[in-house]
C-alpha positions in Angstrom: 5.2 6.0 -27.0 6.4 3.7 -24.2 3.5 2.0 -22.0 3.2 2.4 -18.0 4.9 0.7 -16.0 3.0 -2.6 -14.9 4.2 -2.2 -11.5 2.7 0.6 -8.8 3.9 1.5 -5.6 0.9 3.3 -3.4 1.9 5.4 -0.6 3.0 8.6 0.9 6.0 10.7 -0.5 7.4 11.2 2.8 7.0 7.9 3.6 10.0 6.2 5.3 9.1 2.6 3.8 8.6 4.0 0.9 11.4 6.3 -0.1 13.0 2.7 0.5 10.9 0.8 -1.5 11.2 3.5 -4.4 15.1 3.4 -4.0 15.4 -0.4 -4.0 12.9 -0.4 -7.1 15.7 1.9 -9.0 19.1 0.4 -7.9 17.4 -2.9 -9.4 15.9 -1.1 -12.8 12.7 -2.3 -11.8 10.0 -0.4 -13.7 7.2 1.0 -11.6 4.9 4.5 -11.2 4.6 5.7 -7.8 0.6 7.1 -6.8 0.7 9.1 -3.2 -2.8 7.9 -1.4 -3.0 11.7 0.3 -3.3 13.3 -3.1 -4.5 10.0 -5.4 -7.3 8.5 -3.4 -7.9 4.9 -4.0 -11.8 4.1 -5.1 -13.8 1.5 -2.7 -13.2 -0.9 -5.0 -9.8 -0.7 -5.2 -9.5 -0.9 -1.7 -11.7 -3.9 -0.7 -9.6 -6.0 -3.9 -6.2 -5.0 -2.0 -7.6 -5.8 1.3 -9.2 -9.2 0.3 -6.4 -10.3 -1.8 -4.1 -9.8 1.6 -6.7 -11.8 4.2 -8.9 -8.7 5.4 -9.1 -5.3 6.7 -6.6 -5.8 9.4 -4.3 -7.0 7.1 -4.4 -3.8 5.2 -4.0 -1.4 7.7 -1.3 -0.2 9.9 -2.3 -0.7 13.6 0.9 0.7 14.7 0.2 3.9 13.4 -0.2 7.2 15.2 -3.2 7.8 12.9 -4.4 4.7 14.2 -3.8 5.0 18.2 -5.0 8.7 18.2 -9.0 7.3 16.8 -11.4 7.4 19.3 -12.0 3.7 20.0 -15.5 3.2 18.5 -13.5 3.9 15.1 -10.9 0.7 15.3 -13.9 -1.4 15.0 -15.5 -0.6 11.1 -18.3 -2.9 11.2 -18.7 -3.1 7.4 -17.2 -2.4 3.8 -18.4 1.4 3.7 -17.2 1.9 7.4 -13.4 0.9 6.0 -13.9 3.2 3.0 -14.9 6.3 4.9 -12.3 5.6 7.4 -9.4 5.3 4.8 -11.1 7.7 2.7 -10.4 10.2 5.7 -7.0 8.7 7.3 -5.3 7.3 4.1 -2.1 6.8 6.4 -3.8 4.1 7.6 -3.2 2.1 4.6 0.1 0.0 5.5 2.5 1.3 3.3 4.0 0.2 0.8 1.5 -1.3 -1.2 3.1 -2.8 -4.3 1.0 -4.2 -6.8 2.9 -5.7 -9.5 2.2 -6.5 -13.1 0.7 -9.7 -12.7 -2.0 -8.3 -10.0 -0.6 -9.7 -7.1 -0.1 -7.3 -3.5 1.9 -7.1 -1.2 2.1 -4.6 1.7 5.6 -3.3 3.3 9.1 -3.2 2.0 12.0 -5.3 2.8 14.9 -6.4 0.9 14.1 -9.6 0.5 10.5 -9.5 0.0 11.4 -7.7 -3.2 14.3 -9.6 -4.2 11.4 -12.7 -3.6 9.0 -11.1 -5.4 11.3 -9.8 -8.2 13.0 -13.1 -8.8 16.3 -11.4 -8.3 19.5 -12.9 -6.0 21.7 -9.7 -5.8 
């Protein structure tokens, strides 16, 4: 019986960012599981822990969106924890995408080459 893979990659499947993230992950025989936010919501919890380890809210979510410019205004401005829940809870393409939470706990948020070659110690 072989264990999980201690690294996840939380996202959407037809996700852009990623697809590339995934592809990079296997080209590099990096381990990982993949969890789609649309069908495998994330609890509260988990949520609040990703967005405090990366600095706050805003540094969790993708203000460049559509999903995000198409909320009315009084939205864009979640005045507390449970506000941020319901909101992702509703628009989970909100969530910037990647997020990559690794075996050792830490996240990170987005996808480029050399952000996981940093993070994944590799000089390929």
């Amino acid at each position: 019986m072989s264990a999980a893979p201690a690294n996840v990659v939380f996202g959407l499947t037809a996700c852009d960012s990623c697809k590339k993230a995934r592809n990079w992950l296997e080209r590099f025989d990096v381990p990982y599981a993949f969890v789609d936010l649309r069908t495998d919501r994330q609890p509260p919890e988990t949520l609040k822990a990703w967005a405090m380890q990366l600095g706050g809210w805003d540094k969790l979510i993708n203000k460049a969106s559509t999903t995000w410019r198409q909320l009315p205004d009084a939205r864009k401005v979640p005045g507390s924890d449970p506000e941020w829940f319901l909101l992702l809870k509703e628009h989970p393409a909100l969530v910037k995408r990647p997020v990559l939470v690794t075996a050792d706990g830490v996240v990170s948020v987005g996808f480029t080459d050399n952000a996981y070659k940093a993070r994944f110690g590799l000089r390929k």
